[in-house]
PDB file of N, CA, C and O in Angstrom:
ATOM      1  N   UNK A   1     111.647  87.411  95.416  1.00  0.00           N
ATOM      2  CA  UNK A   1     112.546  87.800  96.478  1.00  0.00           C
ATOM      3  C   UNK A   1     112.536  86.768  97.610  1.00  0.00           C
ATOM      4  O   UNK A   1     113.463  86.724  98.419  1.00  0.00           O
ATOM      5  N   UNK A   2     111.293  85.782  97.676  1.00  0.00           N
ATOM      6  CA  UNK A   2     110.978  85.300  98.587  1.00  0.00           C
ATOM      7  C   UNK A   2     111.716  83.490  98.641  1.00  0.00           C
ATOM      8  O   UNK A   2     111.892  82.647  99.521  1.00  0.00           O
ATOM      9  N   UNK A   3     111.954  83.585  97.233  1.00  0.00           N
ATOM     10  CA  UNK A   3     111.890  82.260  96.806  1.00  0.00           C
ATOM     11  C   UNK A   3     113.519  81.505  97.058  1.00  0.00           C
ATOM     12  O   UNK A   3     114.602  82.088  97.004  1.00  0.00           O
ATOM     13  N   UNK A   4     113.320  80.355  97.280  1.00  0.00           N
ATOM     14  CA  UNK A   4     114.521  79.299  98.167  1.00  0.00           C
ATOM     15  C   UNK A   4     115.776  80.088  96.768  1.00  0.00           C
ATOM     16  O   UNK A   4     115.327  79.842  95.648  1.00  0.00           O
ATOM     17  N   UNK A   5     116.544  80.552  96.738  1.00  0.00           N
ATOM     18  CA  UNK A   5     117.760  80.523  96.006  1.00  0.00           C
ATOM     19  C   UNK A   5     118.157  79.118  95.397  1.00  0.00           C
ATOM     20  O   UNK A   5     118.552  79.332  94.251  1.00  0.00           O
ATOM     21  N   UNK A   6     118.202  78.087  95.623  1.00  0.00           N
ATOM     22  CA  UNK A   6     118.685  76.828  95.408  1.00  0.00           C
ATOM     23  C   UNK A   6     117.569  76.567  94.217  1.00  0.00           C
ATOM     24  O   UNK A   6     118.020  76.439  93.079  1.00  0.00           O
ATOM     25  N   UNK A   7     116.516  76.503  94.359  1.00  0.00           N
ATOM     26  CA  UNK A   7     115.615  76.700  93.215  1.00  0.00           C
ATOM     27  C   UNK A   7     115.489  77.561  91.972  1.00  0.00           C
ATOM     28  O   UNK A   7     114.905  77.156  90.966  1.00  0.00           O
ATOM     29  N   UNK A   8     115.975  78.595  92.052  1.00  0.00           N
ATOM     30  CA  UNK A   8     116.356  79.547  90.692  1.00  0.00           C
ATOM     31  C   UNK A   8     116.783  79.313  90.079  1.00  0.00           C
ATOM     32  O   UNK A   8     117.979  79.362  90.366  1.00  0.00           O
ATOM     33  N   UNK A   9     116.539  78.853  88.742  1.00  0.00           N
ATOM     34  CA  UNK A   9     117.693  78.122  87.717  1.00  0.00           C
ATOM     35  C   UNK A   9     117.695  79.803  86.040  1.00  0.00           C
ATOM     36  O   UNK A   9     118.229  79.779  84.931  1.00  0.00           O
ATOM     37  N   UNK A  10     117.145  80.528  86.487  1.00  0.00           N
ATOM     38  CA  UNK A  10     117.087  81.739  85.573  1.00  0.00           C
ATOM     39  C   UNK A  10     117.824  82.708  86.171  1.00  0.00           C
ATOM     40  O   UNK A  10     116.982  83.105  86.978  1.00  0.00           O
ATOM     41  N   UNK A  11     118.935  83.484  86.394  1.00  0.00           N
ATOM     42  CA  UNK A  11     119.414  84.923  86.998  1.00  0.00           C
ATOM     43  C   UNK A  11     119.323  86.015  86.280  1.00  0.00           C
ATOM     44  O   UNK A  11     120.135  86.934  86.378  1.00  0.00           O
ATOM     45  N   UNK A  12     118.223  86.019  85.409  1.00  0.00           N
ATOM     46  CA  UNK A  12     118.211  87.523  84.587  1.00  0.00           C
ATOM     47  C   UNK A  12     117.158  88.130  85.173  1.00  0.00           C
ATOM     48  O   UNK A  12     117.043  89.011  86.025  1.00  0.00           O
ATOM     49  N   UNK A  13     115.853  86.979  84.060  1.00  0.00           N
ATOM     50  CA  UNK A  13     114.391  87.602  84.481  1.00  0.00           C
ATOM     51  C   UNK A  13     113.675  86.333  84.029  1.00  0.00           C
ATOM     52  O   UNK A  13     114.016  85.570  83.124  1.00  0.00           O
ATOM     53  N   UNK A  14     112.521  86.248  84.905  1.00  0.00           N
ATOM     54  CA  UNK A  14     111.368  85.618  84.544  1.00  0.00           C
ATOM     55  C   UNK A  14     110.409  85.984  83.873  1.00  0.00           C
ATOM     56  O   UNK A  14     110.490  87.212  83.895  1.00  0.00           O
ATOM     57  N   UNK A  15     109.406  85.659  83.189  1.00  0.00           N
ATOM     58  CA  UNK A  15     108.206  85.991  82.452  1.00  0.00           C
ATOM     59  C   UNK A  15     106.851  85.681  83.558  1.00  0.00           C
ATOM     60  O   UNK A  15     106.945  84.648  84.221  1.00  0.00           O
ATOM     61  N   UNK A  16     105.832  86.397  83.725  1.00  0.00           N
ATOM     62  CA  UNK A  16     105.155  86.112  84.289  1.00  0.00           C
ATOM     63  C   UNK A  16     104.012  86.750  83.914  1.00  0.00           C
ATOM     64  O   UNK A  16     103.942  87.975  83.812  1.00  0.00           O
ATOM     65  N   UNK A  17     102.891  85.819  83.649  1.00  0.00           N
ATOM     66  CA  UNK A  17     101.396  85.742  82.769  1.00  0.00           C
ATOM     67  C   UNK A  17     100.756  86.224  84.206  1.00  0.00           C
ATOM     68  O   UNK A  17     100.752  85.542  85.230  1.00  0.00           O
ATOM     69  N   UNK A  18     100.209  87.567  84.055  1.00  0.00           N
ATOM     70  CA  UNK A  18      98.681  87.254  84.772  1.00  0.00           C
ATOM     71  C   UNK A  18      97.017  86.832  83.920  1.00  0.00           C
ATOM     72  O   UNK A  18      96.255  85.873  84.051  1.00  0.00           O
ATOM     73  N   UNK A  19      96.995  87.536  83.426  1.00  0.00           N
ATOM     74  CA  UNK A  19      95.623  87.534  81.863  1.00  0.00           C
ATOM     75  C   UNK A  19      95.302  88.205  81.232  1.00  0.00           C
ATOM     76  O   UNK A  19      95.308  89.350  81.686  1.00  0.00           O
ATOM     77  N   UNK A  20      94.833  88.047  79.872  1.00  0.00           N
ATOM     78  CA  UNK A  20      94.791  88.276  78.839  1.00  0.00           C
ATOM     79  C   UNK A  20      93.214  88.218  78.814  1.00  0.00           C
ATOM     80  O   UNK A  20      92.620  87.188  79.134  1.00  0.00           O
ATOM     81  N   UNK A  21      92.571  89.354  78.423  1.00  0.00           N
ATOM     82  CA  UNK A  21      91.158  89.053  77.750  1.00  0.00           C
ATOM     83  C   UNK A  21      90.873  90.620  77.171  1.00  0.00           C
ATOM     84  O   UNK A  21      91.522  91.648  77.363  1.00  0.00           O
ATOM     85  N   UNK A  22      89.740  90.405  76.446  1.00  0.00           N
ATOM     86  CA  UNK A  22      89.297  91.623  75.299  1.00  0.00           C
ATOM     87  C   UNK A  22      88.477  92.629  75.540  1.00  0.00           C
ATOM     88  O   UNK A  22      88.414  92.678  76.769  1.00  0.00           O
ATOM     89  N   UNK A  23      87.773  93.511  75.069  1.00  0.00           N
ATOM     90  CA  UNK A  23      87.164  94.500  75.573  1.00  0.00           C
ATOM     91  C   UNK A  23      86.026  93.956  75.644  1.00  0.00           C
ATOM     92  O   UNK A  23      85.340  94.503  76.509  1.00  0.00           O
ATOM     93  N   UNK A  24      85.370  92.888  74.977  1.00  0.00           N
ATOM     94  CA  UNK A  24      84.122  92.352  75.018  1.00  0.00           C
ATOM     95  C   UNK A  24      84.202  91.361  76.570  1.00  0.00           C
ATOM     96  O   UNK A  24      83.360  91.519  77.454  1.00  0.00           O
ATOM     97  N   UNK A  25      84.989  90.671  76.651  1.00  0.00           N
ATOM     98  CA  UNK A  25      85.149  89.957  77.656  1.00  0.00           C
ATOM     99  C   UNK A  25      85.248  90.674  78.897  1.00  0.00           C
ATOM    100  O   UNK A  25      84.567  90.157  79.783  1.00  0.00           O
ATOM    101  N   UNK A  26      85.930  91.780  79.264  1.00  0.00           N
ATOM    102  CA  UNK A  26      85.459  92.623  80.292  1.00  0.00           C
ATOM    103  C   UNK A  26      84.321  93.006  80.451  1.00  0.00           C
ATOM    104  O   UNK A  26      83.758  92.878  81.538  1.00  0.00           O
ATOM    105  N   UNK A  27      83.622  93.672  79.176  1.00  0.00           N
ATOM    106  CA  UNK A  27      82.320  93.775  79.189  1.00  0.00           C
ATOM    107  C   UNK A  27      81.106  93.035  79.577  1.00  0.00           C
ATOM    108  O   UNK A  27      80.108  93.328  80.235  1.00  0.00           O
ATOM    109  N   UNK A  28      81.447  92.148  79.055  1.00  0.00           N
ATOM    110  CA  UNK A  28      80.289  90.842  79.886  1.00  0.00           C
ATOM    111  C   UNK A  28      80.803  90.852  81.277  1.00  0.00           C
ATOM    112  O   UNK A  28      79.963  91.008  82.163  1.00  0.00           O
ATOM    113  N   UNK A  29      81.961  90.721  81.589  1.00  0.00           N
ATOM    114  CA  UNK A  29      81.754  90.328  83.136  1.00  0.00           C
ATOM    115  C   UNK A  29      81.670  91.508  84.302  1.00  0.00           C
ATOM    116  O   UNK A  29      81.616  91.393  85.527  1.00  0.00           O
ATOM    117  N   UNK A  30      81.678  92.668  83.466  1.00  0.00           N
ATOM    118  CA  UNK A  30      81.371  93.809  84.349  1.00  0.00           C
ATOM    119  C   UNK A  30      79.355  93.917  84.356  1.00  0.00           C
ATOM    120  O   UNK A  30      78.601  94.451  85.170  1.00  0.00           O
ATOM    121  N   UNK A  31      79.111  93.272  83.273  1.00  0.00           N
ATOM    122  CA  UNK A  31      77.661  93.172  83.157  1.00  0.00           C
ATOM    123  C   UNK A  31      77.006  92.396  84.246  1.00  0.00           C
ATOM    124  O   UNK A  31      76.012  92.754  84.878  1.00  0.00           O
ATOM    125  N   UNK A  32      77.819  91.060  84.421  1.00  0.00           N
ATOM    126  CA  UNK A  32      77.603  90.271  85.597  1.00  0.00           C
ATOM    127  C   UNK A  32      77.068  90.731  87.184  1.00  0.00           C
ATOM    128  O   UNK A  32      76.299  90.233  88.007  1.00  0.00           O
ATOM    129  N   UNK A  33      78.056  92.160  87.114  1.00  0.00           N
ATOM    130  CA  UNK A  33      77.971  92.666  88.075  1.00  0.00           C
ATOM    131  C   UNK A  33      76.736  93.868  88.503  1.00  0.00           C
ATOM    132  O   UNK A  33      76.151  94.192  89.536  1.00  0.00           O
ATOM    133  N   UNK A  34      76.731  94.295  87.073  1.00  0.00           N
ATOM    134  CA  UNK A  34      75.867  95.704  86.521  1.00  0.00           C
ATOM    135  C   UNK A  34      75.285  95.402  85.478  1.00  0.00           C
ATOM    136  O   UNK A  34      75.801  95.463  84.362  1.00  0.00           O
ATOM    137  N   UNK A  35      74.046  95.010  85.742  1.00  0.00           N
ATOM    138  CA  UNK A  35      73.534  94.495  84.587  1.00  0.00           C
ATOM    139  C   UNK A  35      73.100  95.220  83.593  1.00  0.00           C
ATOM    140  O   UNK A  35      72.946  94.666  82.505  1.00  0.00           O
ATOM    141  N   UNK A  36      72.725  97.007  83.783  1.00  0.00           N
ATOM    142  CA  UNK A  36      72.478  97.820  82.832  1.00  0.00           C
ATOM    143  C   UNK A  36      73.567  98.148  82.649  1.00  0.00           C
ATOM    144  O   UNK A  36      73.590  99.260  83.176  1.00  0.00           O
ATOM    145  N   UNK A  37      75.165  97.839  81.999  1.00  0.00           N
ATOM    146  CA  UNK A  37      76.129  98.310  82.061  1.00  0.00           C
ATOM    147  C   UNK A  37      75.618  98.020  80.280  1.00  0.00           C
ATOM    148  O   UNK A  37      74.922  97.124  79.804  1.00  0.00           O
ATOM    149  N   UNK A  38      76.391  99.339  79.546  1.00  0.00           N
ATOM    150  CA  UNK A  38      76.431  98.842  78.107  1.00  0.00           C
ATOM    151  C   UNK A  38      77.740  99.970  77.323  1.00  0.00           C
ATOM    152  O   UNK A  38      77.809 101.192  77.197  1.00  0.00           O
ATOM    153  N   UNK A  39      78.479  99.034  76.995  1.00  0.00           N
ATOM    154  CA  UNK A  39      79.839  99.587  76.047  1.00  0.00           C
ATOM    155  C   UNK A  39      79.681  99.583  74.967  1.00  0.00           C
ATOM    156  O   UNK A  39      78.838  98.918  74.365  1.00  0.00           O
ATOM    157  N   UNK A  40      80.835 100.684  74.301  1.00  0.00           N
ATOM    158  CA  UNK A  40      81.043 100.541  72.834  1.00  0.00           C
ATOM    159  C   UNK A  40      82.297 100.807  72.729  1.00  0.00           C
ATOM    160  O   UNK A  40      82.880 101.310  73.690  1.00  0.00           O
ATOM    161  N   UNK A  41      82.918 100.545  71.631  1.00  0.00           N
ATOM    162  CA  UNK A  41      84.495 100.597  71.811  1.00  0.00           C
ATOM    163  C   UNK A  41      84.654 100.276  70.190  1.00  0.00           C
ATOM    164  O   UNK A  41      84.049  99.419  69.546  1.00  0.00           O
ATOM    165  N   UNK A  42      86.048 101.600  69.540  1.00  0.00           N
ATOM    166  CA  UNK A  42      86.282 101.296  68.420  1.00  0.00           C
ATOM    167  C   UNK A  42      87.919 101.134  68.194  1.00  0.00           C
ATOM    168  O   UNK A  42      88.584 102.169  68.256  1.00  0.00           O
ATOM    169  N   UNK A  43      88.487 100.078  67.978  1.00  0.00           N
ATOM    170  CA  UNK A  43      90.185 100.011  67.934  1.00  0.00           C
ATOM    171  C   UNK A  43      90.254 101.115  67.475  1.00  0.00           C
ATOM    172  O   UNK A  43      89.467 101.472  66.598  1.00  0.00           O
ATOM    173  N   UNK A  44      91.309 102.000  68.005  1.00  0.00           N
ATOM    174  CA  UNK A  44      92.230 102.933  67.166  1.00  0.00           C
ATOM    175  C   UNK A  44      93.838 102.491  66.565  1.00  0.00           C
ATOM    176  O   UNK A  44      94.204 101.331  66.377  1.00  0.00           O
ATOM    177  N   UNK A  45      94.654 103.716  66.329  1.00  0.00           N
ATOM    178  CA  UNK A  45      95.784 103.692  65.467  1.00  0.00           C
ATOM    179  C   UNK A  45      96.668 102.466  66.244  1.00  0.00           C
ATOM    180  O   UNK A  45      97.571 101.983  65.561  1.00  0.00           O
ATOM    181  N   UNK A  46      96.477 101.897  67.679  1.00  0.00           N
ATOM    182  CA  UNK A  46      97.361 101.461  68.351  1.00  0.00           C
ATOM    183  C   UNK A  46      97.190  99.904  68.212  1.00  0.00           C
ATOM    184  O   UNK A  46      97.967  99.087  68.705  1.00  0.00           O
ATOM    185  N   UNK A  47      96.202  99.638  67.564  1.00  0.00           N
ATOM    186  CA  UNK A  47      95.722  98.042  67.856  1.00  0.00           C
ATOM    187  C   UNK A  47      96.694  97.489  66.956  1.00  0.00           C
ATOM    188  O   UNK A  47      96.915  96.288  67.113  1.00  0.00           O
ATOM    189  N   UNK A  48      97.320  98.077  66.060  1.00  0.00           N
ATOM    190  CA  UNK A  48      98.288  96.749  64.902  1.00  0.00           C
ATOM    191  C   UNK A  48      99.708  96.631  66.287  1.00  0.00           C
ATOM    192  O   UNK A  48     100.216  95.512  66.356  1.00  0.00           O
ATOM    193  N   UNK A  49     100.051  97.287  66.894  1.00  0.00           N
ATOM    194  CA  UNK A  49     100.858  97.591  68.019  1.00  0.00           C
ATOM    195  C   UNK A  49     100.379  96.037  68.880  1.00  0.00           C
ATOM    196  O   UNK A  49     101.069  95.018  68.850  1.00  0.00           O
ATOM    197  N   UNK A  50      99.293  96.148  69.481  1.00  0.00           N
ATOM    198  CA  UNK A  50      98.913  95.059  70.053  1.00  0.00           C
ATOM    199  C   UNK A  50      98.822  94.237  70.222  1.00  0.00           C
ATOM    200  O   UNK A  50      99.089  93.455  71.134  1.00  0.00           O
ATOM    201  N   UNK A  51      98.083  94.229  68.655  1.00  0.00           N
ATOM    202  CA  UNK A  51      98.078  92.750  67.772  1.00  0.00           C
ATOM    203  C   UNK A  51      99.794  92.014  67.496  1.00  0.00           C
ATOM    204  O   UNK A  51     100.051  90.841  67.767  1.00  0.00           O
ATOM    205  N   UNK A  52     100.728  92.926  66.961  1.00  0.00           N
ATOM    206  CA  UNK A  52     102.070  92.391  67.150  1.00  0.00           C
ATOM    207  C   UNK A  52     102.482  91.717  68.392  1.00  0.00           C
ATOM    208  O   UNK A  52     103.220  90.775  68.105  1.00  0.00           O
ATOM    209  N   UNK A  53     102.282  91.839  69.752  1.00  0.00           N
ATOM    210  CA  UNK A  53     102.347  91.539  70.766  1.00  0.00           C
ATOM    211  C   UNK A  53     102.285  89.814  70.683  1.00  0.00           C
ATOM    212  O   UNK A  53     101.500  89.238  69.930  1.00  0.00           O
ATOM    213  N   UNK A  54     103.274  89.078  71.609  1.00  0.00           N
ATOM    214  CA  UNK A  54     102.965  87.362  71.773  1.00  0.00           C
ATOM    215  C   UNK A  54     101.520  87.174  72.338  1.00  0.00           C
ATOM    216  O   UNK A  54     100.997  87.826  73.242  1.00  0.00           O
ATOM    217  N   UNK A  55     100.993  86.157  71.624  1.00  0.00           N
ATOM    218  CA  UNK A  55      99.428  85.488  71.936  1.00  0.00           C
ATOM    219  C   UNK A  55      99.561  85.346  73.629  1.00  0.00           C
ATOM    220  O   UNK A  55      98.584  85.391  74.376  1.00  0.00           O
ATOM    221  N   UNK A  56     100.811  85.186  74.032  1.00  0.00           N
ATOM    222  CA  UNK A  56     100.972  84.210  75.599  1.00  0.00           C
ATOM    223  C   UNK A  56     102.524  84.456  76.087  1.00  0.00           C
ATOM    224  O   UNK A  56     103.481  84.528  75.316  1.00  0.00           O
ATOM    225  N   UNK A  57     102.565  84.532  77.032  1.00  0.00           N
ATOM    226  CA  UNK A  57     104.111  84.438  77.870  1.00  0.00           C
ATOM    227  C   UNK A  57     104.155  83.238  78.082  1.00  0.00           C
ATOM    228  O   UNK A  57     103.128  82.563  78.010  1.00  0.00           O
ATOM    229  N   UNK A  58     105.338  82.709  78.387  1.00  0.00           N
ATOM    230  CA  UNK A  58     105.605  81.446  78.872  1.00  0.00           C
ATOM    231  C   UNK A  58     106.106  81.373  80.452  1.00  0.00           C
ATOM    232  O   UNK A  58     107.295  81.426  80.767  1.00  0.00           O
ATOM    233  N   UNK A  59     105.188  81.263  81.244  1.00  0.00           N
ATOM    234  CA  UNK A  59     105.992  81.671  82.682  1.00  0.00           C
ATOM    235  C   UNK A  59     105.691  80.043  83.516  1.00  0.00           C
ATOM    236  O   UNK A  59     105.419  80.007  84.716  1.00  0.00           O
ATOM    237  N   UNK A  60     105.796  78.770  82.652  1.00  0.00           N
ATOM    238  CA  UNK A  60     105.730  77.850  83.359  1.00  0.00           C
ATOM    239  C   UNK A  60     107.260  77.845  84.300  1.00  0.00           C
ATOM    240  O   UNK A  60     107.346  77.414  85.450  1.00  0.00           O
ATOM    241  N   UNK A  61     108.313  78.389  83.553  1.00  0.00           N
ATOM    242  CA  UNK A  61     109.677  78.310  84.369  1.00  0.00           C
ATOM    243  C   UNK A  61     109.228  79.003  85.706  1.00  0.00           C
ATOM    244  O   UNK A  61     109.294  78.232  86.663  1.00  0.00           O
ATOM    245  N   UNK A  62     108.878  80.011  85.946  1.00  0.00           N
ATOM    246  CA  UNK A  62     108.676  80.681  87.067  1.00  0.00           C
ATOM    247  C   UNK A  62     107.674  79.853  88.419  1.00  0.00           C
ATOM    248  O   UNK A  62     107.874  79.873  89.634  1.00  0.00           O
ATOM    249  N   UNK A  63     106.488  79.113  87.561  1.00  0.00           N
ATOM    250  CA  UNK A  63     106.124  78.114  88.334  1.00  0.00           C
ATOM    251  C   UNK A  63     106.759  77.514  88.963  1.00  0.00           C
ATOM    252  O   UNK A  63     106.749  77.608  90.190  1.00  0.00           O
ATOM    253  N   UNK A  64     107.629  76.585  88.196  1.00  0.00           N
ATOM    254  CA  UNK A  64     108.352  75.708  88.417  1.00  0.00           C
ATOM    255  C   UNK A  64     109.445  75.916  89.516  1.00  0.00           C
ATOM    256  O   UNK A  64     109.719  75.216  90.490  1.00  0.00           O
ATOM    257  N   UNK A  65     109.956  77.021  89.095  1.00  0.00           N
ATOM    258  CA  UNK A  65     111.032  77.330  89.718  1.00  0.00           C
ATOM    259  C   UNK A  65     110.728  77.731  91.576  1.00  0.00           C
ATOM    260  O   UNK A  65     111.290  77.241  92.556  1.00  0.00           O
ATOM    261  N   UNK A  66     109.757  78.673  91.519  1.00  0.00           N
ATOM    262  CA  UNK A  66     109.594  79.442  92.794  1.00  0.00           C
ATOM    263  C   UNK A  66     107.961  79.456  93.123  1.00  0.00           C
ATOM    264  O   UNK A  66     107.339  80.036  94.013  1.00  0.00           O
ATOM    265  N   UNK A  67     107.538  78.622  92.092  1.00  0.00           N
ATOM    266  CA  UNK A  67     106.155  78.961  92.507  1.00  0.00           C
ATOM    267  C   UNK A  67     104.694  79.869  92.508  1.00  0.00           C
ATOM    268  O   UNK A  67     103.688  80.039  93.197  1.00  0.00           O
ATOM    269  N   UNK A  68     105.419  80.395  91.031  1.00  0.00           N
ATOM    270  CA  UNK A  68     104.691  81.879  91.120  1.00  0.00           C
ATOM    271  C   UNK A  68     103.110  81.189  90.031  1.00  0.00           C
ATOM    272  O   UNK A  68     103.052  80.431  89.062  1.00  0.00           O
ATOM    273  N   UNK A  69     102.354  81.724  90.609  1.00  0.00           N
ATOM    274  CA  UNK A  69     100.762  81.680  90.587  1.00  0.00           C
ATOM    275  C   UNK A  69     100.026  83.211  90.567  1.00  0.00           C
ATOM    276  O   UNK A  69     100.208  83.991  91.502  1.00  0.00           O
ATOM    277  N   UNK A  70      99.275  83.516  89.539  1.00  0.00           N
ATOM    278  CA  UNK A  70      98.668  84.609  89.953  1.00  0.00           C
ATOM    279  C   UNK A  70      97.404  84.491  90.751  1.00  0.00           C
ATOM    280  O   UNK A  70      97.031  83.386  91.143  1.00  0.00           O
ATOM    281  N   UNK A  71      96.680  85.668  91.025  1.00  0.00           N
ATOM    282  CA  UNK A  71      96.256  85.912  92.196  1.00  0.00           C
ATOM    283  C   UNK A  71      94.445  86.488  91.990  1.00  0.00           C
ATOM    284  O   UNK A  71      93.443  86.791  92.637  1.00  0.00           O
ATOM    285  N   UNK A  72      94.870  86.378  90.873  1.00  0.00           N
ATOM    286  CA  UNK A  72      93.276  87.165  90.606  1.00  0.00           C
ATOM    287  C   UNK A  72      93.153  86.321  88.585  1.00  0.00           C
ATOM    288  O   UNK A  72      93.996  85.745  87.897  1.00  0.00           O
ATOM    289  N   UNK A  73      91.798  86.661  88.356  1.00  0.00           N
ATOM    290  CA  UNK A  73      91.146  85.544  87.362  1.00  0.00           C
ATOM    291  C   UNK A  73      90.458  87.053  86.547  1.00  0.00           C
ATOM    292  O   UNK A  73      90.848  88.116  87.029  1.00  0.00           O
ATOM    293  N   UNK A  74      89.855  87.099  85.816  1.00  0.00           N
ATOM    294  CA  UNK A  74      89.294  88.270  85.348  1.00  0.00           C
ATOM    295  C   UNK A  74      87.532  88.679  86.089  1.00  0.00           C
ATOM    296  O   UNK A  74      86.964  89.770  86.044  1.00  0.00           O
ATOM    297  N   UNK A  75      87.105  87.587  86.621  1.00  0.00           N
ATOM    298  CA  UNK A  75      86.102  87.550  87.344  1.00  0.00           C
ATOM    299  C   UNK A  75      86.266  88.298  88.946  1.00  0.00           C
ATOM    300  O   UNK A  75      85.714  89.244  89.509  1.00  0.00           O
ATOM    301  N   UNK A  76      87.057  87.568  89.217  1.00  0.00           N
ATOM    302  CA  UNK A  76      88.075  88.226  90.503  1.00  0.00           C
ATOM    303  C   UNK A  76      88.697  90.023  90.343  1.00  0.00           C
ATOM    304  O   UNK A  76      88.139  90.882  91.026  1.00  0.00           O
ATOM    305  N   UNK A  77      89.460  90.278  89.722  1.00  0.00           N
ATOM    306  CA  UNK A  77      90.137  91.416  88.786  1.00  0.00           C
ATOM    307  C   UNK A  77      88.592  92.752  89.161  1.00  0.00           C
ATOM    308  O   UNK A  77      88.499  93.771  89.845  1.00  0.00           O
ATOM    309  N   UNK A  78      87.758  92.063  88.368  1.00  0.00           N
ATOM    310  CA  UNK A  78      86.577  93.225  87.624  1.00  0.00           C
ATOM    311  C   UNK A  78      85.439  93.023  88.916  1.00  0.00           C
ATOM    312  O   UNK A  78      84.382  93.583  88.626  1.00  0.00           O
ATOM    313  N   UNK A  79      85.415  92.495  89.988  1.00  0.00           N
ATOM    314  CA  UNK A  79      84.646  92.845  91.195  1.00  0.00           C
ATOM    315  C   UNK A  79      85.949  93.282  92.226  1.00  0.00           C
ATOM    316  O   UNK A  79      85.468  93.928  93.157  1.00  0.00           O
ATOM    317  N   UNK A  80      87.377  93.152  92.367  1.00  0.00           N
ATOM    318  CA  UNK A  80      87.342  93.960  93.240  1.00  0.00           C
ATOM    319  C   UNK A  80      87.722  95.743  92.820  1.00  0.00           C
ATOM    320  O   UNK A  80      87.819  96.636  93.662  1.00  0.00           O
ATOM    321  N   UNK A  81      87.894  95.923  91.274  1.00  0.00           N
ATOM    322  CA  UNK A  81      87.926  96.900  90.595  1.00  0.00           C
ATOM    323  C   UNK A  81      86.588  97.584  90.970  1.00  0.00           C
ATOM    324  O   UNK A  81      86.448  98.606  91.642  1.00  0.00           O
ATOM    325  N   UNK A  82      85.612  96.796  90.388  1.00  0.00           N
ATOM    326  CA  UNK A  82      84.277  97.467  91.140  1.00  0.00           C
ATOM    327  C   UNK A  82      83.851  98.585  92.343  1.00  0.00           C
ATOM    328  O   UNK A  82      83.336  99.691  92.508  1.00  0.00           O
ATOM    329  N   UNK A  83      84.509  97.358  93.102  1.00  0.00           N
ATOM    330  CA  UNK A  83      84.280  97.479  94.535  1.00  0.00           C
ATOM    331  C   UNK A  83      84.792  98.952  94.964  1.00  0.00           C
ATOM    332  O   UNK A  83      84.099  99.791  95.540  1.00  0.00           O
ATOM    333  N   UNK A  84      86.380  99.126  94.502  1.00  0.00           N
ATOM    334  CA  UNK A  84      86.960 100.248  94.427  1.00  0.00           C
ATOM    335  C   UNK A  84      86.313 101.555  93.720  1.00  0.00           C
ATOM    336  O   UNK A  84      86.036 102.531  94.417  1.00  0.00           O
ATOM    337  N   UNK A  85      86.138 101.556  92.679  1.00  0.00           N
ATOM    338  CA  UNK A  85      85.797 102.601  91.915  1.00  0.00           C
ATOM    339  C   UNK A  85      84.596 103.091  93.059  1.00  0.00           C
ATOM    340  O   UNK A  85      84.473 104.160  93.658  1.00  0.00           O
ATOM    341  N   UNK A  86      83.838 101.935  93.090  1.00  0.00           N
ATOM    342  CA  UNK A  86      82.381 102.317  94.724  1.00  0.00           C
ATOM    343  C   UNK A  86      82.875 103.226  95.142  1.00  0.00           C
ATOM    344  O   UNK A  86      82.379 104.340  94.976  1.00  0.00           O
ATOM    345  N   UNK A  87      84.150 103.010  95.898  1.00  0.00           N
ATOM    346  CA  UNK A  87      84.608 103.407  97.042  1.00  0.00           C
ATOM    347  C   UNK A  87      84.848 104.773  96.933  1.00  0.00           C
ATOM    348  O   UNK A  87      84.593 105.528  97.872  1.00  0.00           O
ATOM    349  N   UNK A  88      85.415 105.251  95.648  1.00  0.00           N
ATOM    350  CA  UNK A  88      85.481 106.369  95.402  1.00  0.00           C
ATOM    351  C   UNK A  88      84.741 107.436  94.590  1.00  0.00           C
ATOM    352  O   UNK A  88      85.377 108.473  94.401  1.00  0.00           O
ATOM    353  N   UNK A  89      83.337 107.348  94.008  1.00  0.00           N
ATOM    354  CA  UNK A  89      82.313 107.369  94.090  1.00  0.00           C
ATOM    355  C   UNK A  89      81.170 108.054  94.727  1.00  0.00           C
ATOM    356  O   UNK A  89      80.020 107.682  94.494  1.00  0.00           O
TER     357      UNK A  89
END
């Protein structure tokens, strides 16, 4: 909404990646935080659903175009998630 008009070269929609990671990969980095933290997790009926899903978006146009960057990393993401859940707690 923010972005120069003269720069928009898309008028439908953009694609835009924040991240992608797995249940193990959350897991470790919530461990980071909590070190007696310990998961288990078994795919159900929905994972071939998932798995169909693209490996990646392509949102370099959106870069390009207006600048768009996300804002949080999965390290970032899973401490201020933390922090919250604290809060309510």
């Amino acid at each position: 909404m923010e972005a120069d008009s003269k720069k928009i070269s898309i008028r439908t929609a953009y694609n835009v990646s924040g991240m992608s990671f797995s249940p193990k990969e959350i897991g470790e980095e919530i461990k980071k935080n909590i070190p007696e933290f310990a998961m288990s997790y078994k795919p159900d009926y929905r994972q071939p659903i998932a798995d169909s899903w693209p490996q990646s978006i392509d949102d370099s146009v959106a870069r390009k175009d207006w600048g768009w960057k996300e804002e949080y990393d999965l390290g970032a993401m899973t401490k201020d998630m933390l922090e919250n859940l604290n809060d309510k707690f």
